[in-house]
C-alpha positions as CSV (number, residue, x, y, z in Angstrom):
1,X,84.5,-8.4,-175.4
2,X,80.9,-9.0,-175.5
3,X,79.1,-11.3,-178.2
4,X,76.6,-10.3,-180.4
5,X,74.0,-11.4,-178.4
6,X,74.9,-9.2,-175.4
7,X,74.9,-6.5,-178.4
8,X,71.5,-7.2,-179.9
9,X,69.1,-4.4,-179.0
10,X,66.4,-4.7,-177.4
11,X,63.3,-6.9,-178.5
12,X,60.9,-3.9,-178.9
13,X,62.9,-2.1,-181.0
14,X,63.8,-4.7,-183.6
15,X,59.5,-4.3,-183.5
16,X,59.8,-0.9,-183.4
17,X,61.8,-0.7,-186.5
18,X,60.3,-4.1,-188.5
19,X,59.0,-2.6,-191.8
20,X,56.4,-5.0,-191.7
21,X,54.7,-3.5,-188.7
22,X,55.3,-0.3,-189.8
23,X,53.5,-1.4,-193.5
24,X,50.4,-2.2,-191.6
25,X,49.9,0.7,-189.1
26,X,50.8,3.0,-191.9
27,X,47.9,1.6,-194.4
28,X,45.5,1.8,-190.7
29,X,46.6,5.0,-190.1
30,X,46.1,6.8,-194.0
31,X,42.5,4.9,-194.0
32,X,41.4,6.8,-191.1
33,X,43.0,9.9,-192.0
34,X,41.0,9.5,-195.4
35,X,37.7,8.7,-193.8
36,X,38.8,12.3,-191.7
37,X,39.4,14.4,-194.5
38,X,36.2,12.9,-195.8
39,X,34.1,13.7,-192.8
40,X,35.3,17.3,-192.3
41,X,34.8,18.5,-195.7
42,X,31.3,17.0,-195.4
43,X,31.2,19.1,-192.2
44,X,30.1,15.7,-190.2
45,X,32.1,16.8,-187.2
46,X,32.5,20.5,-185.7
47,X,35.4,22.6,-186.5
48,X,36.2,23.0,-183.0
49,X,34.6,20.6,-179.7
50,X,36.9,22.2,-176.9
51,X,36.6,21.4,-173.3
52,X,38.3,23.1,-170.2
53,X,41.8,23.4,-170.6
54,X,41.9,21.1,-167.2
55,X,39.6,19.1,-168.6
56,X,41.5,17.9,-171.4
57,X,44.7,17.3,-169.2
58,X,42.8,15.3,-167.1
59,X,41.2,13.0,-170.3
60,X,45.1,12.4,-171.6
61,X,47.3,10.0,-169.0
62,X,50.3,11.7,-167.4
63,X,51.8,8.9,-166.5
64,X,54.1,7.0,-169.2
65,X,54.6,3.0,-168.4
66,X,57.5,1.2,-168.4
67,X,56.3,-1.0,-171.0
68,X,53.7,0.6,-173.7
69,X,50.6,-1.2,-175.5
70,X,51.4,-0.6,-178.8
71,X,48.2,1.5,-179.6
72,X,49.7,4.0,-182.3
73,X,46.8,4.3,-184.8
74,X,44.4,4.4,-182.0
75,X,46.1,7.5,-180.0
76,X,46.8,9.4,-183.2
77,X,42.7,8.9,-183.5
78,X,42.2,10.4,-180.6
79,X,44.5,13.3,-181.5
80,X,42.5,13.8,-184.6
81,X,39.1,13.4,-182.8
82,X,39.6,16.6,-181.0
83,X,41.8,19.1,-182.5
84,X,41.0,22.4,-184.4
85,X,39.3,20.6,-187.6
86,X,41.2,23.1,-190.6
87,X,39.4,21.0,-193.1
88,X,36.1,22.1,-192.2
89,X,34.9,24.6,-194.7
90,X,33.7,26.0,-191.7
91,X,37.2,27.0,-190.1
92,X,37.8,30.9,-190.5
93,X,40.2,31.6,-188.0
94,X,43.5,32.2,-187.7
95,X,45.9,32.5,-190.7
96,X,47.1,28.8,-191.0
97,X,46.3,27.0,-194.0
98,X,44.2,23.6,-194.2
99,X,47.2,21.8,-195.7
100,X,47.0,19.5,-199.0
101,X,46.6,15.8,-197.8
102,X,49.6,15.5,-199.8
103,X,52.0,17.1,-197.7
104,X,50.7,14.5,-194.7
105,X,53.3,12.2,-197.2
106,X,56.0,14.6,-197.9
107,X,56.3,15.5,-194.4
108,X,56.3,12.0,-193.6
109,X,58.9,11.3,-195.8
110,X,60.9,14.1,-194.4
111,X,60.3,13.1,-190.7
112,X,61.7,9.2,-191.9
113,X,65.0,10.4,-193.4
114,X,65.8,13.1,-190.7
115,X,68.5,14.8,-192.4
116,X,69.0,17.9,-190.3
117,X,69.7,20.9,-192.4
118,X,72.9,23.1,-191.3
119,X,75.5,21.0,-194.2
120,X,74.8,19.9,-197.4
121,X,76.0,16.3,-196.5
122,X,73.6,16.1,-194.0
123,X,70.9,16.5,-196.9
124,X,72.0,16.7,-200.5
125,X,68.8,16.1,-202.0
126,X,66.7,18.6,-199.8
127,X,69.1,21.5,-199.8
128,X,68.9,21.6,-203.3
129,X,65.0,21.7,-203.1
130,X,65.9,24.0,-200.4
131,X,67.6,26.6,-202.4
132,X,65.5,26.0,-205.6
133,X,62.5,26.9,-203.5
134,X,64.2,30.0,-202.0
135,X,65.0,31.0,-205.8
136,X,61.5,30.7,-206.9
137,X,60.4,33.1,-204.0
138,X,63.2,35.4,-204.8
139,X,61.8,35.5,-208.3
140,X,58.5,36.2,-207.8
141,X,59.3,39.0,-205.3
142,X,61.3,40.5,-208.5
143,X,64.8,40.1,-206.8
144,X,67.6,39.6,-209.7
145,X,70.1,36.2,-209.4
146,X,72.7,37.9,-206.9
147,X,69.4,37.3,-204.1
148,X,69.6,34.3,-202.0
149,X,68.3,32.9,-198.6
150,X,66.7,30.6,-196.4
151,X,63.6,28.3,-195.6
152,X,62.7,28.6,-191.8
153,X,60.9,27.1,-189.2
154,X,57.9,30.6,-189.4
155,X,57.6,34.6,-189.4
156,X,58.8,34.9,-186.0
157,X,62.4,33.4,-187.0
158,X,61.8,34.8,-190.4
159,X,61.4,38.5,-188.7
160,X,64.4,37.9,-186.3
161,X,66.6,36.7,-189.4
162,X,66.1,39.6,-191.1
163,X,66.5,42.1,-188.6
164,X,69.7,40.8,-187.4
165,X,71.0,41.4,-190.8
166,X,69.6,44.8,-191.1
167,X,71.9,45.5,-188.1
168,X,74.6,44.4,-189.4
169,X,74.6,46.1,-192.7
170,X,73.4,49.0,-190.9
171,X,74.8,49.4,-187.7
172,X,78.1,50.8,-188.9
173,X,80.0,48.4,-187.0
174,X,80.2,44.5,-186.9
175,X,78.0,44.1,-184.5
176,X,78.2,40.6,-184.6
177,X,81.8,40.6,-183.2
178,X,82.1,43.7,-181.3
179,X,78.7,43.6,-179.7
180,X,76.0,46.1,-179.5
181,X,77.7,49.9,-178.9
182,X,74.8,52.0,-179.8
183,X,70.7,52.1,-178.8
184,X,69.3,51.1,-182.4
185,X,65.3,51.2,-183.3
186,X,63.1,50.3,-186.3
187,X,60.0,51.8,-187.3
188,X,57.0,50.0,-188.0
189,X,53.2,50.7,-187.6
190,X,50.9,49.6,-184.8
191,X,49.7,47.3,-187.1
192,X,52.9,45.0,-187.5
193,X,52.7,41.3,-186.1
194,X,53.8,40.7,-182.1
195,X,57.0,38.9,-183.8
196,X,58.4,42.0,-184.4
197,X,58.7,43.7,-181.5
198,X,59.6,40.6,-179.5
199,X,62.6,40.3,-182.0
200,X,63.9,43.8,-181.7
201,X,63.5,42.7,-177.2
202,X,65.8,39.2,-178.3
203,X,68.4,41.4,-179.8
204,X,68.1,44.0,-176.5
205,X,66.3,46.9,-177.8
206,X,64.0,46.9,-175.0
207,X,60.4,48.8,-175.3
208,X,61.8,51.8,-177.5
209,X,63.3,49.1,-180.3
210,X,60.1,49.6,-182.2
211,X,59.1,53.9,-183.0
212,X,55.4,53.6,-184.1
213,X,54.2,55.0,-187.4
214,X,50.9,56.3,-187.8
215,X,48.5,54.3,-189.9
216,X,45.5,55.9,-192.0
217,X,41.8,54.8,-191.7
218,X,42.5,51.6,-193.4
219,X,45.2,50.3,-190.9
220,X,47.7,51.4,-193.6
221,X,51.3,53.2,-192.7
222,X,51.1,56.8,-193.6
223,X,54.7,57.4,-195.4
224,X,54.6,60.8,-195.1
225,X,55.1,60.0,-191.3
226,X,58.0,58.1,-191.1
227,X,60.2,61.2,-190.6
228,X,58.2,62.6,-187.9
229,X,59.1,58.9,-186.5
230,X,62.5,58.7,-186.9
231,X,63.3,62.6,-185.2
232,X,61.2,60.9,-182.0
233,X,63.6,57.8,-181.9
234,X,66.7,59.5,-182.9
235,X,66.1,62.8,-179.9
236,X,65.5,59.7,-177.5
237,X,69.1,58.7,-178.1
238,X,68.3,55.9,-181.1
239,X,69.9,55.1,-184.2
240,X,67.4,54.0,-186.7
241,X,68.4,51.3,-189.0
242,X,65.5,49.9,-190.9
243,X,61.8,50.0,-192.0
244,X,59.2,47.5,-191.7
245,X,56.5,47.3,-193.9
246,X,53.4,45.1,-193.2
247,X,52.0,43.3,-195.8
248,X,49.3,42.4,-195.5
249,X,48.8,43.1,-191.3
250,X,47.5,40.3,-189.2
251,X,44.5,41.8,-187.6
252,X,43.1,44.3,-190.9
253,X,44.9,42.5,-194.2
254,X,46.1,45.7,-194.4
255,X,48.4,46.4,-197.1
256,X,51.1,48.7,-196.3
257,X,52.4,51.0,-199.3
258,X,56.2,49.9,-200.0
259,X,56.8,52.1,-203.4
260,X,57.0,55.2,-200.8
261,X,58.1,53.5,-197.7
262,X,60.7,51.8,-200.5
263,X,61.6,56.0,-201.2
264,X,61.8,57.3,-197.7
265,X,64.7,53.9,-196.8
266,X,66.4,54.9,-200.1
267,X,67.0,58.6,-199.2
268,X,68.2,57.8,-195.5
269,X,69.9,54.5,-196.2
270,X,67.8,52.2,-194.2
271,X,66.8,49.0,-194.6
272,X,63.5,48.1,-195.7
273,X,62.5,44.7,-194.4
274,X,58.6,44.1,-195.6
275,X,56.6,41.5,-193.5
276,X,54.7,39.3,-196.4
277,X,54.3,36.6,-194.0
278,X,50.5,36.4,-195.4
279,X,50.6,38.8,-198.6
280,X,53.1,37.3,-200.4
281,X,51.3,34.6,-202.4
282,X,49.4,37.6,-204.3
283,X,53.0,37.6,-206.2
284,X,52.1,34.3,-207.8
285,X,48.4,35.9,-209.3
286,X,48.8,38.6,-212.2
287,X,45.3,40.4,-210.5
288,X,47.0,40.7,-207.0
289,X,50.7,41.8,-207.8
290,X,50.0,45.3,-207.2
291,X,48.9,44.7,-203.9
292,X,53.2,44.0,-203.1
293,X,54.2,46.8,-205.9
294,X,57.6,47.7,-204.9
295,X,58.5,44.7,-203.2
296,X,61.2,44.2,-205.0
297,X,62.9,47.0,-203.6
298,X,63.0,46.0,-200.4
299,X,66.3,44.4,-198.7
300,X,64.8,41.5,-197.2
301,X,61.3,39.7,-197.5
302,X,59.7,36.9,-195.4
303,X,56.9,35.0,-196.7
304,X,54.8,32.3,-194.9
305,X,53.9,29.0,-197.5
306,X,52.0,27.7,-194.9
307,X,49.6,30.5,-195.1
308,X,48.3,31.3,-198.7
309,X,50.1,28.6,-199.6
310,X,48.3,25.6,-198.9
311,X,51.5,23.9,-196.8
312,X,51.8,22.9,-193.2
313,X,53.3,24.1,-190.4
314,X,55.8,25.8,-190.6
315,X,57.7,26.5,-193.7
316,X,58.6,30.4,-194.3
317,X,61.5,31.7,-196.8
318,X,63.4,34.9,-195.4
319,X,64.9,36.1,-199.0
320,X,67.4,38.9,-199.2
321,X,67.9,40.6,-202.5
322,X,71.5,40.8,-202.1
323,X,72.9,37.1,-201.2
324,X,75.5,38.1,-199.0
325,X,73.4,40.1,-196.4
326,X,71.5,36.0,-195.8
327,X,75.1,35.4,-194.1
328,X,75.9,38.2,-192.0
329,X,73.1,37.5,-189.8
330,X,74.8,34.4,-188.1
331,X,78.8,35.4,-189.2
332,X,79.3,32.5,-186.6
333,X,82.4,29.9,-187.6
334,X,81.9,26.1,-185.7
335,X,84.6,23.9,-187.3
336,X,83.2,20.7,-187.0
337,X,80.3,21.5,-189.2
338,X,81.8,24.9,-191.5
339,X,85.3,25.1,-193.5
340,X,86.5,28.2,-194.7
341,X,86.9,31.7,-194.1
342,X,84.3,32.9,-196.7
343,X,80.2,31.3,-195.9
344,X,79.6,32.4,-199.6
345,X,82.3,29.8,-201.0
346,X,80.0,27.6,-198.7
347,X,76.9,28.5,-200.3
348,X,75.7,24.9,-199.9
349,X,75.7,24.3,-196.2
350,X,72.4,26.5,-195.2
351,X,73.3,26.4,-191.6
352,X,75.2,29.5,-192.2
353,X,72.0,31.6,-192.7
354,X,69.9,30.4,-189.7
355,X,69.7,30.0,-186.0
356,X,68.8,27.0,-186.2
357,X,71.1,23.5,-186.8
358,X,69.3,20.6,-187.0
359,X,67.0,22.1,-189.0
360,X,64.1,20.0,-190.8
361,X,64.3,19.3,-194.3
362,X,61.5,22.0,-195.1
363,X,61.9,22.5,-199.1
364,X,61.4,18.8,-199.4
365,X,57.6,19.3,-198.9
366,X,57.5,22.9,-201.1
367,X,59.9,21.5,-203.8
368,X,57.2,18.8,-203.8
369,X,54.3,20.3,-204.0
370,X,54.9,23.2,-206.4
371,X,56.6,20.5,-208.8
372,X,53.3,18.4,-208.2
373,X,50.5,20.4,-208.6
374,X,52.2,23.9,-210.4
375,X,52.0,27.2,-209.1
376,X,48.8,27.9,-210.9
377,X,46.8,25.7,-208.2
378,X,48.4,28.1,-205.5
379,X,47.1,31.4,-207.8
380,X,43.9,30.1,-208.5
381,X,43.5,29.4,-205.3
382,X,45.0,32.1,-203.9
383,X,42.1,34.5,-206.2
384,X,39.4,32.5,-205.4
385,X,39.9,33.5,-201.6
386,X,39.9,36.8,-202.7
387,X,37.1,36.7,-204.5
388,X,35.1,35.3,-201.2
389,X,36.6,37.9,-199.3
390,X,34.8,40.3,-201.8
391,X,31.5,38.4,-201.8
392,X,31.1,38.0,-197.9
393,X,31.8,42.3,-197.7
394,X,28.9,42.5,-200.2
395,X,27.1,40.4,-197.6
396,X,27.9,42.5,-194.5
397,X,27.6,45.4,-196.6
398,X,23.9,44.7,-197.5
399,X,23.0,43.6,-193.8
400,X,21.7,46.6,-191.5
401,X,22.1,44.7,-189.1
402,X,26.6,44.5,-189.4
403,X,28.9,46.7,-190.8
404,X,32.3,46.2,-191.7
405,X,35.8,47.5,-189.5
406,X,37.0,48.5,-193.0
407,X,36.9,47.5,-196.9
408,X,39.0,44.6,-196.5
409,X,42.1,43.7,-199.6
410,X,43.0,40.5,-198.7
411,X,41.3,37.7,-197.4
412,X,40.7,38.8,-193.9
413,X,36.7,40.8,-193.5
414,X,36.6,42.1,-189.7
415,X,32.9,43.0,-189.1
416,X,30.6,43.0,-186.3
417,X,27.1,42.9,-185.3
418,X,24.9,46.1,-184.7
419,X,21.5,44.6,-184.8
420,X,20.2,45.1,-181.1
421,X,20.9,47.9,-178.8
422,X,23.7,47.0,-176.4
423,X,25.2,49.1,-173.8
424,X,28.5,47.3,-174.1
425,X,29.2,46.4,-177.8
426,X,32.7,44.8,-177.7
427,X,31.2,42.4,-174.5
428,X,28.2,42.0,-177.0
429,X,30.5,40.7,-179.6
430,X,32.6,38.7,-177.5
431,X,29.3,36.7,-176.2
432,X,28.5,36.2,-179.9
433,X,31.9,34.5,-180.5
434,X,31.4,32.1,-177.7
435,X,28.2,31.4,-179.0
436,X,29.2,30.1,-182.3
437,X,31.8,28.3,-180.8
438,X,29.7,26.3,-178.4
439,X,27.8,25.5,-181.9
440,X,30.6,24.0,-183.4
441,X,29.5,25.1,-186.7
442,X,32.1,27.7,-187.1
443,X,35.7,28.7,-186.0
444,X,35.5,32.7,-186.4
445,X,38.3,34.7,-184.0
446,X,38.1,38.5,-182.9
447,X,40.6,41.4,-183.0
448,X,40.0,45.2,-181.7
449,X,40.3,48.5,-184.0
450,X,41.4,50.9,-181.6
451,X,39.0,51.0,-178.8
452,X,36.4,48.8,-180.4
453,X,36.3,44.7,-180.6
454,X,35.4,43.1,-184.0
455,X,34.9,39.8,-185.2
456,X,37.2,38.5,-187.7
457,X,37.4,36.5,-190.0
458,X,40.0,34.8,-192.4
459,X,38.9,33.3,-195.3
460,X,42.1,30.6,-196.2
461,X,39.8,26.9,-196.1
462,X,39.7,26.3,-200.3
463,X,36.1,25.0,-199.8
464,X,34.4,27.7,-197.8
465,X,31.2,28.6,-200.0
466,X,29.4,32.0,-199.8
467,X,26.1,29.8,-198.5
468,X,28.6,28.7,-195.5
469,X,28.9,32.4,-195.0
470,X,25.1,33.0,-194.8
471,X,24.9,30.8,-192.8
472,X,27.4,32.3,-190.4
473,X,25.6,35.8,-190.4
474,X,22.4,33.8,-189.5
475,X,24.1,31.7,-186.7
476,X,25.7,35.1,-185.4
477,X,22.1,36.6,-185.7
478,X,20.6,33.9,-183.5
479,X,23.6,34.5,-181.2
480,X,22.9,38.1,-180.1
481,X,18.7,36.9,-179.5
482,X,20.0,34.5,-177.0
C-alpha cells in the first residue's frame, strides 16, 4: 500500500487547480479581453492582419517543453492579437456572428463544469436548458407540442441529423438495422450549402445523392421543377425520399419558397427538410416571418444561433415537428449509458438524438442569453441588419460605377465593381478583394453567380454603420485605380 504522500499529485497541478491562481489570471485575462472589445469596436486594430500560412506556423513554437512557463494570459494575448477581429464593425464576411461578450462567461462556465451531454445525469441542469431551448425554436417555426429535438455542434451535423431521419421514415425499411438496400437521392437546388451533399456522400449516396433543381433569376428553387427532378433520379435507378429547401442560401440569401415546395412533398410523401441554418431568426421578427411562410410544414428544420443569433460557435437546433422522427436517426441501444427498449420513455437522455456523446452543454449559453437579454434584442437586431442590407443596395444601386448580383432579402448584398474597363472582370474583382484586405479596413469575401465572380458581403456585425459602408465602396474604388 502506498501512503498518501506517494498519492499526492503532482505539485503543478495542485497550482494548476488552486482557485487562487485561477482568481487572478481570470481578472488578467477579462481586463484584456475588455480593453479588446474596446479597441475593435473603435476600429483601433484591422479586422484581419494575416500573414503566410507558413509564416504564422513558423511565429507559433512546435515544440512543447517538459516543464511550461506558466504564461496563460500572455499566449491567449497573442491569440487575440492576430485572429479574424468579428468585433470590428468592419467585419462582413462570412456568416458567423460577433458573439455577445456575455457568452465569453457562459461558455466559460460551461467549459468549467464539463458535463458531457448524452444522459440527463451527466447534466441535469443543461439538458433542461437544452430541451427548453429546442421548444422555443420549435415554437417559433410553428411546430405544435408533439415536436421535439436537439442542440448540435452546427449545420453540417444539423443537415446529416436530419437526413438520416428522412431515410428512415422514408426509406420503407429500417434502414438503420437492415442497412441500405436501395440507391436513395434528395433534391435540392444548386444553391444549397456544401453540407448537404457531403452528408448524402457520409450516408453513401455517392455523386447522384443530390438531383439538382433549377433555381430562378434570384437563386430561388423553381417548384414547378421538382418533378422534372425527381423522373431524372428515379429513371437513373433512385428512390427519392426528401426535399431540401434553402433558406436563406449561403452564397445569394436566397429564400427558397417552402408553401409550394411544402405542396409538391405533401402529394408524393416526401420529406421536407428546410435548411434555415441563416434564415431562421426572421421567425423571431413579425416584419420577416413571411420570408420562412410554410415552415411549419416542414418535417425537420435546422437553425444556426450562432448566426443571426448573436451566439458563438457552434450552437444549432435540428427540430423535428413530430418528436419521435429526432430518435430514429441514431435507433442505436449502448447499455451502459441507455435503459429501455423505448428512447421516447427516455426523453431526458439527449444522446439518443445525436452522433455525438460527450457532447458540450450547448443550451446552457442559449438558455442564458435569451433569459438575459429577451428575444426582442435578437429581433431588433435581427431587423436592423436588414434594414442595412436595404440601405447599402440603395448605395450600390445609385453607384454607376457597381451593380448588384441580385436584389438581395436577407442580409447578404453580392455586388461588384464595373467602373473601369477590364478584360477579365472576375480577376478584376478578385484583385480588388486582396486589396481591401491588405488594408485591413475591411473583411468582405467573394462568391460566383454562374460564370461570373462577385463580391459579397454579409452584413451580421450589430455596429456596422451605413458611413462604414461608404467607406467600403470608396476603399473598393481606390482598389481598382491601383
Amino acid at each position: 500500500m502506498l501512503g498518501n504522500e506517494e498519492w499526492a499529485p503532482h505539485q503543478g497541478l495542485e497550482k494548476a487547480y488552486d482557485p487562487e491562481t485561477f482568481r487572478e489570471l481570470g481578472h488578467r485575462l477579462i481586463d484584456r479581453v475588455a480593453d479588446y472589445l474596446k479597441r475593435a469596436r473603435a476600429r483601433e486594430l484591422p479586422v484581419l492582419d494575416m500573414p503566410e500560412p507558413g509564416a504564422m506556423m513558423e511565429a507559433w513554437p512546435s515544440e512543447f517543453p517538459d516543464r511550461g512557463d506558466g504564461q496563460i494570459v500572455e499566449r491567449l494575448q497573442r491569440f487575440i492579437e492576430q485572429a479574424n477581429h468579428l468585433h470590428n464593425p468592419g467585419f462582413v464576411g462570412h456568416q458567423v456572428s460577433a458573439p455577445l461578450p456575455a457568452a465569453v462567461l457562459c461558455d466559460m462556465i460551461g467549459s468549467l463544469l464539463n458535463n458531457g451531454m448524452a444522459v440527463y445525469e451527466m447534466g441535469p441542469s443543461q439538458t433542461a436548458a437544452e430541451l427548453h431551448v429546442v421548444r422555443f425554436l420549435a415554437d417559433r417555426i410553428g411546430f405544435d407540442g408533439d415536436s421535439g429535438g436537439v442542440l448540435t455542434h452546427g449545420g453540417s451535423i444539423g443537415n446529416l441529423t436530419a437526413l438520416l431521419a428522412a431515410r428512415q421514415a422514408r426509406a420503407g425499411q429500417d434502414v438503420w438495422a437492415q442497412g441500405q438496400q436501395e440507391n436513395y437521392a434528395v433534391l435540392a437546388s444548386a444553391q444549397n450549402h456544401y453540407s448537404v451533399a457531403r452528408a448524402v456522400r457520409i450516408m453513401g449516396w455517392g455523386e447522384g445523392g443530390i438531383e439538382p433543381v433549377e433555381v430562378d433569376g434570384d437563386f430561388r428553387m423553381r417548384p414547378e421543377c421538382l418533378a422534372a427532378a425527381k423522373e431524372r433520379a428515379e429513371r437513373s435507378g433512385r428512390k427519392v425520399l426528401a426535399v431540401v429547401a434553402s433558406d436563406c442560401t449561403t452564397s445569394t440569401g436566397s429564400f427558397d419558397p417552402i408553401e409550394a415546395i411544402a405542396d409538391f412533398c405533401g402529394v408524393h410523401g416526401l420529406w421536407l427538410h428546410v435548411d434555415a441554418a441563416h434564415g431562421g431568426t426572421a421567425l423571431l421578427h413579425s416584419n420577416h416571418r413571411g420570408l420562412l411562410a410554410g415552415i411549419h410544414r416542414a418535417d425537420s428544420v435546422v437553425w444556426d444561433l450562432h448566426k443571426m443569433m448573436l451566439m458563438p460557435a457552434l450552437i444549432t437546433g435540428v427540430v423535428f415537428r413530430e418528436n419521435r422522427r429526432s430518435y430514429e436517426a441514431f435507433a442505436q441501444e449502448a447499455s451502459y449509458l441507455f435503459e429501455g427498449d423505448d428512447p421516447e420513455k427516455e426523453w431526458f437522455n439527449v444522446g439518443l438524438r445525436t452522433m455525438e456523446c460527450t457532447k458540450r452543454a450547448l443550451g446552457t449559453t442559449a438558455y442564458v442569453l435569451l433569459q438575459a437579454f429577451g428575444t426582442e434584442l435578437f429581433a431588433d437586431y435581427f431587423d436592423r441588419a436588414l434594414a442595412l442590407t436595404r440601405s447599402f443596395a440603395e448605395m450600390v444601386r445609385s453607384s454607376a460605377d457597381f451593380e448588384l448580383g441580385l436584389e438581395p432579402r436577407c442580409n447578404i448584398v453580392c455586388f461588384r465593381y464595373v467602373g473601369r474597363e477590364c478584360a477579365d472582370r472576375n480577376a478584376q474583382q478578385a484583385r480588388i478583394r486582396n486589396q481591401v484586405l491588405k488594408a485591413g479596413n475591411f473583411y468582405l469575401v467573394q462568391t460566383r453567380l454562374g460564370q461570373s465572380l462577385y463580391l459579397r458581403l454579409t452584413l451580421i456585425q450589430p455596429f456596422t454603420t451605413p458611413q462604414m459602408l461608404a467607406e467600403l465602396l470608396e476603399e473598393i474604388r481606390s482598389a481598382a485605380q491601383e
